[in-house]
Backbone as CSV, one residue per row, in Angstrom:
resi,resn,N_x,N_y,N_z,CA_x,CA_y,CA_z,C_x,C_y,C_z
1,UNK,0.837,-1.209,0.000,0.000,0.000,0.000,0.872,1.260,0.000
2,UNK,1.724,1.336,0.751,2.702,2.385,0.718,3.526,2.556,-0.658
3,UNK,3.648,1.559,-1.504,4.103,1.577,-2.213,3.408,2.168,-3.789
4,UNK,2.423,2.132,-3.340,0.791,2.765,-4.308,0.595,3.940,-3.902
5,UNK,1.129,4.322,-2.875,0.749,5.531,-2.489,1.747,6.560,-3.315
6,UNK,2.972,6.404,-2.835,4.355,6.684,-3.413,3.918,7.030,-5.088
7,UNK,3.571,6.187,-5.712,3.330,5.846,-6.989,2.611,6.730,-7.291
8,UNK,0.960,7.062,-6.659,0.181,8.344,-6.950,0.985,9.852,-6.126
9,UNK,1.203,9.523,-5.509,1.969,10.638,-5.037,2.582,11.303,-6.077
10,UNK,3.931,10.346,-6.604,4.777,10.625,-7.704,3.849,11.393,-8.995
11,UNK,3.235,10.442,-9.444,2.197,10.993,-10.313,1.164,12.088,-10.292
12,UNK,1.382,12.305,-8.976,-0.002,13.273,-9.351,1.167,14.789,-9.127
13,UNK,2.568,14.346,-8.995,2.892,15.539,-8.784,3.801,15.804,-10.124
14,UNK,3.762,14.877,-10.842,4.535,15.006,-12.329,3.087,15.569,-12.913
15,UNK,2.127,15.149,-12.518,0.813,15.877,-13.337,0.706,17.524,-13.095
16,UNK,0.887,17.705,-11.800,0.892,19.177,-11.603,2.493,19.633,-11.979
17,UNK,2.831,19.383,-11.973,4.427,20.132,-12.607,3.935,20.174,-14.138
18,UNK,3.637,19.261,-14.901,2.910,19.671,-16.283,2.954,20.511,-16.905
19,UNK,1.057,21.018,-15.949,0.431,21.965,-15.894,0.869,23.503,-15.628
20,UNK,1.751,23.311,-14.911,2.573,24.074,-14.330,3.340,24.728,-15.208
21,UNK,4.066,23.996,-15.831,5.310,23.637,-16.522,4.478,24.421,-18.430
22,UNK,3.445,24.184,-18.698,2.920,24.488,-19.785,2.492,26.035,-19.987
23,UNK,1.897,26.213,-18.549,0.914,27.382,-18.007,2.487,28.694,-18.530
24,UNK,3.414,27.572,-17.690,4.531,29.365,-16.695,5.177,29.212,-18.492
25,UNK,5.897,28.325,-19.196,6.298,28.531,-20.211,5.637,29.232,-21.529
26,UNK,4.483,28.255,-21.556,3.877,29.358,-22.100,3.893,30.536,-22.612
27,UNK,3.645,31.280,-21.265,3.266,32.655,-20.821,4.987,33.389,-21.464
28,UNK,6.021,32.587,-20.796,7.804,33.066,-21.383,7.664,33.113,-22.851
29,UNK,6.938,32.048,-23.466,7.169,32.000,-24.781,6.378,33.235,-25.429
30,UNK,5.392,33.422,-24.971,4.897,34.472,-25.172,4.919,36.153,-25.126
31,UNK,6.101,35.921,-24.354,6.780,37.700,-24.253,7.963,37.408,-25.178
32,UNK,8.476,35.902,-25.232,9.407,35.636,-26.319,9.118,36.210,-27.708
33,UNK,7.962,36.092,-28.523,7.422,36.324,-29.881,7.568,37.627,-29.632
34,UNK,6.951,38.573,-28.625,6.908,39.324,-28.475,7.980,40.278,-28.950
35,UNK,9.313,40.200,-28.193,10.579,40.270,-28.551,10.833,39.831,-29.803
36,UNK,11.074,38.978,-30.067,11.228,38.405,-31.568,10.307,39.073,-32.601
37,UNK,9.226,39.646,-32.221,8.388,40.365,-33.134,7.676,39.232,-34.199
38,UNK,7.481,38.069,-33.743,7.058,36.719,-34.536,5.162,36.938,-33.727
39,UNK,3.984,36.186,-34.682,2.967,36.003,-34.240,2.944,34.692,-33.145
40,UNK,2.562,34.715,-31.743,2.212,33.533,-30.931,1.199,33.081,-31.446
41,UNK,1.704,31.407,-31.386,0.529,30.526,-31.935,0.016,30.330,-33.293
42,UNK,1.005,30.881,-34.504,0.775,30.903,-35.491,1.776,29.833,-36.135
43,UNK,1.401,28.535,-36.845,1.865,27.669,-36.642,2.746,27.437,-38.138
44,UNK,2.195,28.340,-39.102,2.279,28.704,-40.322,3.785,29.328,-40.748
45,UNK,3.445,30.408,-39.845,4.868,31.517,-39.562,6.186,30.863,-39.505
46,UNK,7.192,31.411,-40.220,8.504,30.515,-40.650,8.948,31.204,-39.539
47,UNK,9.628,31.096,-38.705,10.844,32.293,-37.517,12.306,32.113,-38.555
48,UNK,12.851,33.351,-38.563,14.010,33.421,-38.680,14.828,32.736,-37.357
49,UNK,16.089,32.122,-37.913,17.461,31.733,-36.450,17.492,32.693,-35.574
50,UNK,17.593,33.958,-35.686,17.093,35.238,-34.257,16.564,35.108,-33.564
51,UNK,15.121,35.181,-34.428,13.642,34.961,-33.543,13.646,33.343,-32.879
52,UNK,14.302,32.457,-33.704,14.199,30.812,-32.857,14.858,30.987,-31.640
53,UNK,15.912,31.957,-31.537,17.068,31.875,-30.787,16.547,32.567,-29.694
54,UNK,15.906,33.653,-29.769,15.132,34.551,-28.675,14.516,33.542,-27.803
55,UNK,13.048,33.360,-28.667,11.942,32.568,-28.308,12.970,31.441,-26.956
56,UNK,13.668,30.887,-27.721,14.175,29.351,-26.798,14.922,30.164,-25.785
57,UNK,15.667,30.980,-25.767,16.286,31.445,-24.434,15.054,31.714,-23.329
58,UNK,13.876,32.510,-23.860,12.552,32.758,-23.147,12.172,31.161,-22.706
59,UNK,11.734,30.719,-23.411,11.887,28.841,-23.024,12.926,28.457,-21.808
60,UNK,14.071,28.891,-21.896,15.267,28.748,-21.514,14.519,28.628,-19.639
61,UNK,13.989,30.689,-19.344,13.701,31.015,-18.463,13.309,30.501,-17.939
62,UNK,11.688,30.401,-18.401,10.407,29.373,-18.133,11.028,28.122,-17.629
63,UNK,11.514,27.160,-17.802,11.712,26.426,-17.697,12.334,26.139,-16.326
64,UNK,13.504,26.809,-16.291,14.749,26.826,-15.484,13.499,27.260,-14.001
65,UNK,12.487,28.244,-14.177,11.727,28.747,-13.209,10.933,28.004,-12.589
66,UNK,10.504,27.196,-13.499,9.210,26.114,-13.133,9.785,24.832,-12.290
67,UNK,11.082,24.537,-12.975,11.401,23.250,-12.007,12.260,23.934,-10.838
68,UNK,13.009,25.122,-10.352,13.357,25.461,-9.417,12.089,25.811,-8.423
69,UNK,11.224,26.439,-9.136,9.858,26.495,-7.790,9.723,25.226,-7.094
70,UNK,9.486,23.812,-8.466,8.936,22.720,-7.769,10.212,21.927,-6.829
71,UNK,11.406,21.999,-7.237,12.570,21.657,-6.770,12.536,22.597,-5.540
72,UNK,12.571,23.284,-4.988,12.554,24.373,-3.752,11.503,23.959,-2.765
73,UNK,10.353,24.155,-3.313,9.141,24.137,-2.723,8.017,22.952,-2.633
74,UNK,8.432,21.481,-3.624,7.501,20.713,-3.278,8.617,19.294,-3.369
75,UNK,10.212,19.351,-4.058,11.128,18.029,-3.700,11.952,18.662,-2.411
76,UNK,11.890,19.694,-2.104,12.543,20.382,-0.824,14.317,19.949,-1.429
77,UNK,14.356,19.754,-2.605,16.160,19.766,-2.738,16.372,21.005,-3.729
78,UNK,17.766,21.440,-3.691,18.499,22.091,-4.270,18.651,21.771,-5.792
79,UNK,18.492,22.812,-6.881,18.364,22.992,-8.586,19.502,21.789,-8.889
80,UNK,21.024,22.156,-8.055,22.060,20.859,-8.764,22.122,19.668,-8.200
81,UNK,20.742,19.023,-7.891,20.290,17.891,-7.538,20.017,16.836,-8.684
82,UNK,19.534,17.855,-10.101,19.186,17.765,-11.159,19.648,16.854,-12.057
83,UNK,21.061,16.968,-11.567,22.199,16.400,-12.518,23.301,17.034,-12.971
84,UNK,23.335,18.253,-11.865,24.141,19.239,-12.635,25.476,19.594,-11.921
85,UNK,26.091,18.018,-11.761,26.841,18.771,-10.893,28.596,17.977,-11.524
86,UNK,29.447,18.644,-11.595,30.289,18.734,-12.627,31.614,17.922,-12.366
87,UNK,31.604,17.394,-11.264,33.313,16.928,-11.009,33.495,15.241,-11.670
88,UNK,34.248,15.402,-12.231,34.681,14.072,-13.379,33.884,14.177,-14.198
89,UNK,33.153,15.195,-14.602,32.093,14.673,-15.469,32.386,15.341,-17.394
90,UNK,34.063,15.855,-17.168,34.322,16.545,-18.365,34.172,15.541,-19.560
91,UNK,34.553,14.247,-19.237,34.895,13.158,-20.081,32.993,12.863,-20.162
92,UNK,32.469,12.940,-19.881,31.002,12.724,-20.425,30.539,13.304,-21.171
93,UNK,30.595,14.612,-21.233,30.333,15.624,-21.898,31.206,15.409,-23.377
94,UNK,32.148,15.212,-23.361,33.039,14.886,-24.524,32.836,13.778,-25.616
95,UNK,32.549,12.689,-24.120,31.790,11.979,-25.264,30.834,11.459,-25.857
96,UNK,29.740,12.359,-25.328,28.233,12.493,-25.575,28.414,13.490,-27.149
97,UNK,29.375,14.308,-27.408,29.323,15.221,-28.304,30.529,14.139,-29.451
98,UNK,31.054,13.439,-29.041,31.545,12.600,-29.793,30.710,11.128,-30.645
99,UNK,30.019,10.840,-29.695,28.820,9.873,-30.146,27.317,10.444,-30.869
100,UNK,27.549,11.606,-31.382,26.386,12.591,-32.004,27.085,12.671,-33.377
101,UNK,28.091,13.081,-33.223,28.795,13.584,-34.584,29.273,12.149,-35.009
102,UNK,29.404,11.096,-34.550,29.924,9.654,-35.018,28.437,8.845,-36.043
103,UNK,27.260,9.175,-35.434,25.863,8.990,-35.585,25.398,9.798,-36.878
104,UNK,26.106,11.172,-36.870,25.128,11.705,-37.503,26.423,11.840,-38.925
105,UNK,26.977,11.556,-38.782,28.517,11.709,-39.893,28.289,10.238,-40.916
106,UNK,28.157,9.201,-40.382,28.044,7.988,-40.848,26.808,7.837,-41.638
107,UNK,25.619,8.546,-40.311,24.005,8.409,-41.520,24.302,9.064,-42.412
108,UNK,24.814,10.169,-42.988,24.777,10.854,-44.161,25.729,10.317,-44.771
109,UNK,27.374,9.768,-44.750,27.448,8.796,-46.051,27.128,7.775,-46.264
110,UNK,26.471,7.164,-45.481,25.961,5.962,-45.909,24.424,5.973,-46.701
111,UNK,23.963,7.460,-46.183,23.265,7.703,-47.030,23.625,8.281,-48.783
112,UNK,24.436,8.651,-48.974,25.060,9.445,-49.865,25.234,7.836,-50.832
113,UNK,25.780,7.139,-49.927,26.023,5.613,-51.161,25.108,5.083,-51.229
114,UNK,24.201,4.938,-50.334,23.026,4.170,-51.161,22.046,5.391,-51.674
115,UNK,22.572,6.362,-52.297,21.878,7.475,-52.931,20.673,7.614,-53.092
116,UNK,20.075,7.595,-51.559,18.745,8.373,-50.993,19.362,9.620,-51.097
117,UNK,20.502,10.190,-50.705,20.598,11.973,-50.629,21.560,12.500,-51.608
118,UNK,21.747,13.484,-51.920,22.524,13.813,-53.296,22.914,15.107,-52.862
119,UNK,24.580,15.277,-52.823,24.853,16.772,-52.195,25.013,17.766,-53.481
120,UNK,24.455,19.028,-52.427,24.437,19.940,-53.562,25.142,21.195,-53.858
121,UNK,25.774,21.553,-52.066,26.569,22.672,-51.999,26.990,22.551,-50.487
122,UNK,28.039,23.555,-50.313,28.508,23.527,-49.024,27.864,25.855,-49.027
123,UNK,27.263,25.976,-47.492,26.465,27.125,-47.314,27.328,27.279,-46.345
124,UNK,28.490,27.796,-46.089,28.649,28.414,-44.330,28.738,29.907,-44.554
125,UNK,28.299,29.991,-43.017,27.853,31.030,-42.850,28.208,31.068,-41.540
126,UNK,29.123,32.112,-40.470,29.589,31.953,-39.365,28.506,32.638,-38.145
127,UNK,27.828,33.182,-38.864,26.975,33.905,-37.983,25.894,33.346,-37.918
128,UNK,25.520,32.077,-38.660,24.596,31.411,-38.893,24.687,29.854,-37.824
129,UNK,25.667,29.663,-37.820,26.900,28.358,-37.460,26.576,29.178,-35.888
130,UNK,26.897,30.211,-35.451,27.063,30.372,-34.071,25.822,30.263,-33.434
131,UNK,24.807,31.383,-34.079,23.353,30.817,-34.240,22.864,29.795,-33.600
132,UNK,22.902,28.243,-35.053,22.530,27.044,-34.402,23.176,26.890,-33.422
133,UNK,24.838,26.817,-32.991,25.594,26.135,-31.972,24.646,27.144,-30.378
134,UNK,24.260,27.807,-30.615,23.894,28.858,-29.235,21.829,28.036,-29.028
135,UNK,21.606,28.283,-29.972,20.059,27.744,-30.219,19.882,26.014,-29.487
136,UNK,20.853,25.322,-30.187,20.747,23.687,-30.171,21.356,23.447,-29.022
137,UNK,22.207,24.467,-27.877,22.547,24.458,-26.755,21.773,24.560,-25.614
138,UNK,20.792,25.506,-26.274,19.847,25.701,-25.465,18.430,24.922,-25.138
139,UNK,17.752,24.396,-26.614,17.202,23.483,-26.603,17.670,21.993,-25.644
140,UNK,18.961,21.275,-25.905,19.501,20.563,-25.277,19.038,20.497,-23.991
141,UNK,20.057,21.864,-22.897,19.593,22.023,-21.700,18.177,22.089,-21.366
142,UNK,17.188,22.421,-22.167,16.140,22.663,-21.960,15.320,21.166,-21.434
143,UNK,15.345,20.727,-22.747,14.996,18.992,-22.608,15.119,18.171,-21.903
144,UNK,16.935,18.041,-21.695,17.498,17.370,-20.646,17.068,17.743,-19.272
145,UNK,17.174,18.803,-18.894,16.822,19.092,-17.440,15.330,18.794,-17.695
146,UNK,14.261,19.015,-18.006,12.969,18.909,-17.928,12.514,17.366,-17.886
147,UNK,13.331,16.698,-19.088,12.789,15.140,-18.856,13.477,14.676,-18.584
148,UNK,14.862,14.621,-18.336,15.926,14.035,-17.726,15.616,13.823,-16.250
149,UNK,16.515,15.387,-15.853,16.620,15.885,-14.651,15.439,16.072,-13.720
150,UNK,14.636,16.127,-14.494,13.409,16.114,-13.286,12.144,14.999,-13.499
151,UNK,11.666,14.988,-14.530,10.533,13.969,-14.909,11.463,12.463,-14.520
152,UNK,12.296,12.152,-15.049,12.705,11.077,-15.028,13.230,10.459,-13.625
153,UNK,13.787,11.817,-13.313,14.480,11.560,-11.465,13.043,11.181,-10.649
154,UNK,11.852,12.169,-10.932,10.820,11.771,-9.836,10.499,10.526,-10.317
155,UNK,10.386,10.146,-11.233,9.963,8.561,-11.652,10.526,7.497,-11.277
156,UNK,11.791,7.461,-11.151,12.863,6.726,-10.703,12.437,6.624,-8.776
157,UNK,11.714,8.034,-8.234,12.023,7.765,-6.849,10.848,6.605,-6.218
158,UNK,9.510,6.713,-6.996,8.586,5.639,-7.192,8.734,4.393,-7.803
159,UNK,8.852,4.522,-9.205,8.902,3.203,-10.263,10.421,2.401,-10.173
160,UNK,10.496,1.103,-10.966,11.962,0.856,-11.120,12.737,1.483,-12.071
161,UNK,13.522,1.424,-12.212,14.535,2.888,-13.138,14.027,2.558,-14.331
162,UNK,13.743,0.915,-14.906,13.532,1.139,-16.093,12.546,1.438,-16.441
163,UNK,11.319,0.721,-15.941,9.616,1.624,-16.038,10.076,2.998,-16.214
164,UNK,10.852,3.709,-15.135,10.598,4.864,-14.989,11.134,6.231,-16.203
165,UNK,12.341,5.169,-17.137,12.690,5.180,-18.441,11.949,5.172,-19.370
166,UNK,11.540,4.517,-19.210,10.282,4.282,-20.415,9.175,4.921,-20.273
167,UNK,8.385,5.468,-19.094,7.663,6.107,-18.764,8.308,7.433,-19.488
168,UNK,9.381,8.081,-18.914,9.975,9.390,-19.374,9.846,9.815,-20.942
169,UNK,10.342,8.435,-21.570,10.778,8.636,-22.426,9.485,8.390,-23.814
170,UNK,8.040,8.088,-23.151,6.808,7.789,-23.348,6.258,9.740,-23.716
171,UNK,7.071,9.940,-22.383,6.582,11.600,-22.726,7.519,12.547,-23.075
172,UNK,8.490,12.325,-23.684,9.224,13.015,-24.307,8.897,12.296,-25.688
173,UNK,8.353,11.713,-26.397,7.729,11.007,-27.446,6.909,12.460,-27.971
174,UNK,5.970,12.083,-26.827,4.481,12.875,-27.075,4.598,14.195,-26.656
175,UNK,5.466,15.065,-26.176,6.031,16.208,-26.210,6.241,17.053,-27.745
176,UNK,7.142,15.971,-28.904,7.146,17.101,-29.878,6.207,16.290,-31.010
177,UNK,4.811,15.956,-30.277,3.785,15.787,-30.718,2.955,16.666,-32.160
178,UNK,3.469,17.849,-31.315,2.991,19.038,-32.489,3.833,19.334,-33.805
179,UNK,4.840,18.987,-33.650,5.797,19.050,-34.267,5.963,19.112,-35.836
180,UNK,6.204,19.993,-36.871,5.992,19.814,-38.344,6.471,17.773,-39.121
181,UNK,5.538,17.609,-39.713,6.012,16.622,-40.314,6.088,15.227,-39.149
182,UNK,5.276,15.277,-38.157,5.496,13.872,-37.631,4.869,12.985,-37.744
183,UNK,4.587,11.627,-37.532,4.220,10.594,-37.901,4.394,9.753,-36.874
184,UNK,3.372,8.092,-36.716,3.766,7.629,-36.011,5.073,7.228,-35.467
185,UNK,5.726,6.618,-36.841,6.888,6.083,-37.321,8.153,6.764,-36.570
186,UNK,8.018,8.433,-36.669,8.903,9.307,-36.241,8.833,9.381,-34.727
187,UNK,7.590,9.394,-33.999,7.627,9.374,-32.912,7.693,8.212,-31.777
188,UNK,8.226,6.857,-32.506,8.368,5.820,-32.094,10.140,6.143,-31.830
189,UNK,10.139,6.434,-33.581,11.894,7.027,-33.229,12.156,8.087,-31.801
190,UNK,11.476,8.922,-32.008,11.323,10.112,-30.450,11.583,9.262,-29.142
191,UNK,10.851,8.215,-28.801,10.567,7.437,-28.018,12.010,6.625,-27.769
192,UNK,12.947,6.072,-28.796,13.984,5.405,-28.566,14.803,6.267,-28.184
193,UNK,15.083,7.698,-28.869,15.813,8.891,-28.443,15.654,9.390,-26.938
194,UNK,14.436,9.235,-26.357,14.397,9.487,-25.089,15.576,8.225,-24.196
195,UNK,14.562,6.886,-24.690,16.071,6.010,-23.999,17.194,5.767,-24.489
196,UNK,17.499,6.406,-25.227,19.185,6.996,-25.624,19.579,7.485,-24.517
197,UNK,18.896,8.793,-24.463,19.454,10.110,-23.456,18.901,9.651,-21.716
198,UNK,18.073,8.974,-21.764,17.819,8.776,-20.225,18.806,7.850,-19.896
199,UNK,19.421,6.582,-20.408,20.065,5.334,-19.997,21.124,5.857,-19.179
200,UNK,21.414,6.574,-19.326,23.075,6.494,-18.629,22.405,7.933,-17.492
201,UNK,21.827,8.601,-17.694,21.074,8.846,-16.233,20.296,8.498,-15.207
202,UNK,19.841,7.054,-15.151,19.567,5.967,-14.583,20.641,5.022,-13.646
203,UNK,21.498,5.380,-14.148,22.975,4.905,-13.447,23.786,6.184,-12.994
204,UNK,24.072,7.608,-13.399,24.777,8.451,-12.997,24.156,9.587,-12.263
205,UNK,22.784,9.628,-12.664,21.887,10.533,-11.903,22.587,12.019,-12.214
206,UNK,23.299,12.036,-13.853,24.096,13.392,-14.200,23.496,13.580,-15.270
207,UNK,23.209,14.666,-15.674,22.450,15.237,-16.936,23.633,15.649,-18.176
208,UNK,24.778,15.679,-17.669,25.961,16.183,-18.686,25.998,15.519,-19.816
209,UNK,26.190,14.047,-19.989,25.912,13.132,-21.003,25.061,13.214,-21.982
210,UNK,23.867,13.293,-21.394,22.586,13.479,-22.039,22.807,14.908,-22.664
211,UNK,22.782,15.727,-22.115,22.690,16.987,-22.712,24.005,17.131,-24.070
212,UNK,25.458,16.554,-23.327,25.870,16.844,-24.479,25.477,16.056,-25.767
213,UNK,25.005,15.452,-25.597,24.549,13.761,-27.443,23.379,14.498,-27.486
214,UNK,22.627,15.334,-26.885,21.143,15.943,-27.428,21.854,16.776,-28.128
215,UNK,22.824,17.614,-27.559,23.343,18.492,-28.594,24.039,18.232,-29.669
216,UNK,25.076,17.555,-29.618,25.691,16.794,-30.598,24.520,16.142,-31.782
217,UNK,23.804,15.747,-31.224,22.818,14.908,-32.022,22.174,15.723,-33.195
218,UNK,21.379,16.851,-32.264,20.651,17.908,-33.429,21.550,18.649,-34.351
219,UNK,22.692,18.952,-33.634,23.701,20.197,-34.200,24.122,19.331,-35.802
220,UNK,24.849,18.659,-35.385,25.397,17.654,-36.697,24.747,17.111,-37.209
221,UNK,23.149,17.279,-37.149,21.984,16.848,-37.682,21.986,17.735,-38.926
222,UNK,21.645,18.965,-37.940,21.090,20.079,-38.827,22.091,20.327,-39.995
223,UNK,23.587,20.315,-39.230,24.619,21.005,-40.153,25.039,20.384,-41.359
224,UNK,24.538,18.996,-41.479,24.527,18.382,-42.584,23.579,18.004,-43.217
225,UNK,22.612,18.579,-43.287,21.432,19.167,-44.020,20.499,18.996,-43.783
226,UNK,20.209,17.432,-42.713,18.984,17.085,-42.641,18.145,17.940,-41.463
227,UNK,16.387,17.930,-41.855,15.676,18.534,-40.712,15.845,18.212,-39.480
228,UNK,15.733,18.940,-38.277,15.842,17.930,-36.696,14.519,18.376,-36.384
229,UNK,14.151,16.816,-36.309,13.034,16.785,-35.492,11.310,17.538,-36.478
230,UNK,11.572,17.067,-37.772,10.827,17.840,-38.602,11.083,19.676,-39.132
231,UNK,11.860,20.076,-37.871,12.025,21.587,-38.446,13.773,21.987,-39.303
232,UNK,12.881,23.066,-40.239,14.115,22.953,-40.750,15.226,24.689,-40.576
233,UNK,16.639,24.264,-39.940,17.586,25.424,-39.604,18.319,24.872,-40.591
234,UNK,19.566,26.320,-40.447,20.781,26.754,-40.807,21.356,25.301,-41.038
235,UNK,21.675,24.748,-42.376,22.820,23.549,-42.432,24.242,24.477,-43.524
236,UNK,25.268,23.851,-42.967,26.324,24.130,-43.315,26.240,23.477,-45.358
237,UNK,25.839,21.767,-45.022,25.749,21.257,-46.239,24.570,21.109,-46.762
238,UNK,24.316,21.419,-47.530,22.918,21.224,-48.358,22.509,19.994,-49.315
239,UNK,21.776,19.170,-49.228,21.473,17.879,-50.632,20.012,18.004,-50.558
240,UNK,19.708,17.286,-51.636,18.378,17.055,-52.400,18.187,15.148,-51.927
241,UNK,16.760,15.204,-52.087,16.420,13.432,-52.622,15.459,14.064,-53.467
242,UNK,15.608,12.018,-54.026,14.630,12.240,-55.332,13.252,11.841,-54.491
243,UNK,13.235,11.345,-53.621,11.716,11.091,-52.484,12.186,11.120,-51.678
244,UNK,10.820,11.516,-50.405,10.865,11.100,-49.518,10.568,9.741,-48.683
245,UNK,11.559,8.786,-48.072,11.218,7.682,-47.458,11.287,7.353,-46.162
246,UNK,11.144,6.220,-45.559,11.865,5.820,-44.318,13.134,5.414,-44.631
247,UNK,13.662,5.556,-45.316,15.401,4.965,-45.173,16.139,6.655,-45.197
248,UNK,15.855,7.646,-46.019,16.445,9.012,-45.923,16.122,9.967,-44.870
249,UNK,14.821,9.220,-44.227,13.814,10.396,-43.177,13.302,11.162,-43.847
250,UNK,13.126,11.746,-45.139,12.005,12.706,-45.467,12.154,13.719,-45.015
251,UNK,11.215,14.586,-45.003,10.723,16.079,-44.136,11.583,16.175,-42.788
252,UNK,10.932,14.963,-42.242,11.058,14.916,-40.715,12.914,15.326,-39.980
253,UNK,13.541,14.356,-41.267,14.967,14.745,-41.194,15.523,12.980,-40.644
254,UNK,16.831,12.498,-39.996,17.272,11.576,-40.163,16.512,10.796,-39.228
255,UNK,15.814,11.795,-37.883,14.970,10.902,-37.153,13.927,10.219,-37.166
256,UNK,13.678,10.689,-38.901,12.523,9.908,-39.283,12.589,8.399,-40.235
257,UNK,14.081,8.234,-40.428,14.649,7.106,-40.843,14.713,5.804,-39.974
258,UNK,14.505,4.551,-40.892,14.949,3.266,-39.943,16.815,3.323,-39.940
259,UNK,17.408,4.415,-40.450,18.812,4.598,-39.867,18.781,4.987,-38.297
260,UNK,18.175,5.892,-38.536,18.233,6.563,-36.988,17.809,5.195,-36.111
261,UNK,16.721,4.497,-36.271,16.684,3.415,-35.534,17.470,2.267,-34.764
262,UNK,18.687,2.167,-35.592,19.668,1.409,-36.000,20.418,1.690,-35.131
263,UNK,20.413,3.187,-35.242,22.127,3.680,-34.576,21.553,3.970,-33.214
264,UNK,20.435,3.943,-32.926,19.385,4.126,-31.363,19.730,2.849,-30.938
265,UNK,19.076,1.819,-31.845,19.593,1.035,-30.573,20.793,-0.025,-30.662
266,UNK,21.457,0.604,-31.200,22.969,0.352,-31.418,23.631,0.482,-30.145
267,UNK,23.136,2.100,-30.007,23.356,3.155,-29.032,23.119,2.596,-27.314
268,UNK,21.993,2.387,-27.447,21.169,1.631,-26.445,21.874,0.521,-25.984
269,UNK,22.369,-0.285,-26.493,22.945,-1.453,-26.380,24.394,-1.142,-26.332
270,UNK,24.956,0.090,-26.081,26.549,0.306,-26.039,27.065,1.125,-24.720
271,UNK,25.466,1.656,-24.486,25.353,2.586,-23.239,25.286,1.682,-22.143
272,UNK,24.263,0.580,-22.138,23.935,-0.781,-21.391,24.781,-1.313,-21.071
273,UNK,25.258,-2.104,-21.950,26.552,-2.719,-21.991,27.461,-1.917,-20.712
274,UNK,27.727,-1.019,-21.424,29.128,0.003,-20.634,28.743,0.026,-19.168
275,UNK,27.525,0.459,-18.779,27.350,0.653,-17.112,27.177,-0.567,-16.527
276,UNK,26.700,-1.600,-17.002,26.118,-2.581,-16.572,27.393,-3.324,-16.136
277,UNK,28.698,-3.334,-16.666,29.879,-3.963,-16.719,30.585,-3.393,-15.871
278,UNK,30.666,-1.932,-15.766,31.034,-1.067,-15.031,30.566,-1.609,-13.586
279,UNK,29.101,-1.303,-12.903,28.198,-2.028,-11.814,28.960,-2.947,-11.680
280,UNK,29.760,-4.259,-12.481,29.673,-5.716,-12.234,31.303,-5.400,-11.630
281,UNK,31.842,-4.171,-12.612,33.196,-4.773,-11.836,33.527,-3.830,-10.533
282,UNK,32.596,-2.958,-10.456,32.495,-2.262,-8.776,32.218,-3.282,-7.791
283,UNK,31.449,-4.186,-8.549,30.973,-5.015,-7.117,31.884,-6.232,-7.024
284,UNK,33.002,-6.205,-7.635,33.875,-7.424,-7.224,34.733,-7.469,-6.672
């Protein structure tokens, strides 16, 4: 019984953080457009990299605000409880941004040879390049701390880590729900991407990892041409297909590919592996 209790407890307070969480951002995103001089809620409206870049720092706020209220005032712990706390943790970070660009370097020539994609120019642009790198930084942190660092931690303090994985990563699925160009297909992919980025915070209870391969992930997404996550930014390289499929991702971009699948749970199974072995030889 105590253990059911715990369980609604947990839940009913990931339900009000939500709400919470939708209401207060929201409202940020909304002085965001403001600033940006973009229409709220107009779903049509292209944003320039400025206006994306505004808007998400406003996101940024919201965010950072909503889980420090509930972190303060209803887990009674301190914001770098989160995952944010930094000693040994340079080598994670390194190679979370190393396993993004390994992922996203390989899908595109291997796409290039089995000529789903066809390059067409190289676009840089440094002010464009700093742009995404400042934007896809921010998004990152955003994510990570929200379903990482907090959705996933309260889940973990009820459920078993992996329910509580899969649970997380159930709603970080249905999060970029709205999203241009999604599909079931894509948001199944969403769903493996969550247990990408949650696995190794299940064992380290550090958000650094995660955050850096979210970043790594989109950045070297975008910069080599494909959409992230259905929307489309600043790429360094530009190509064409002659269709859109599940083997190129389409619209959606590489996460809408059975590549991306591949290298998920490639991924999945390399992250596993690693801690699980790690655990075995602590305990001997």
């Amino acid at each position: 019984m105590k253990d059911i209790g715990m369980k609604m407890n947990t839940t009913g307070r990931i339900f009000l953080f939500m709400i919470s969480y939708f209401i207060i951002v929201g409202i940020c995103q909304y002085f965001g457009t403001l600033m940006a001089g973009t229409e709220f809620g107009n779903f049509d409206y292209v944003e320039t990299s400025t206006e994306q870049l505004i808007i998400s720092f406003f996101d940024l706020i919201g965010t950072f605000f909503i889980i420090w209220l509930f972190m303060k005032f209803v887990d009674k712990e301190s914001f770098i409880e989160l995952g944010f706390q930094t000693k040994n943790r340079l080598k994670d970070f390194i190679i979370g941004i190393i396993i993004g660009l390994i992922i996203m370097t390989i899908g595109y020539f291997l796409l290039i040879y089995l000529k789903e994609i066809f390059f067409i120019k190289v676009n840089f642009n440094l002010e464009e390049l700093i742009k995404s790198i400042l934007l896809f930084t921010i998004v990152a942190i955003v994510e990570e701390t929200l379903c990482r660092g907090y959705i996933l931690k309260n889940l973990m303090s009820s459920f078993n880590k992996y329910t509580a994985l899969i649970l997380s990563s159930i709603l970080f699925s249905i999060m970029h729900g709205l999203n241009p160009n999604i599909s079931l297909f894509s948001l199944f992919n969403l769903f493996l991407a969550g247990i990408v980025l949650g696995l190794s915070y299940i064992y380290t209870k550090n958000l650094w990892f995660p955050i850096a391969m979210h970043l790594s992930w989109n950045l070297f997404q975008t910069l080599l041409g494909f959409n992230v996550s259905g929307q489309d930014t600043y790429s360094i390289i530009e190509f064409k297909t002659n269709e859109s499929n599940l083997i190129n991702g389409g619209a959606f971009g590489f996460e809408g590919s059975y590549l991306s699948i591949i290298a998920e749970i490639l991924t999945i199974i390399g992250i596993g592996t690693y801690y699980n072995t790690k655990k075995t030889l602590n305990t001997v």
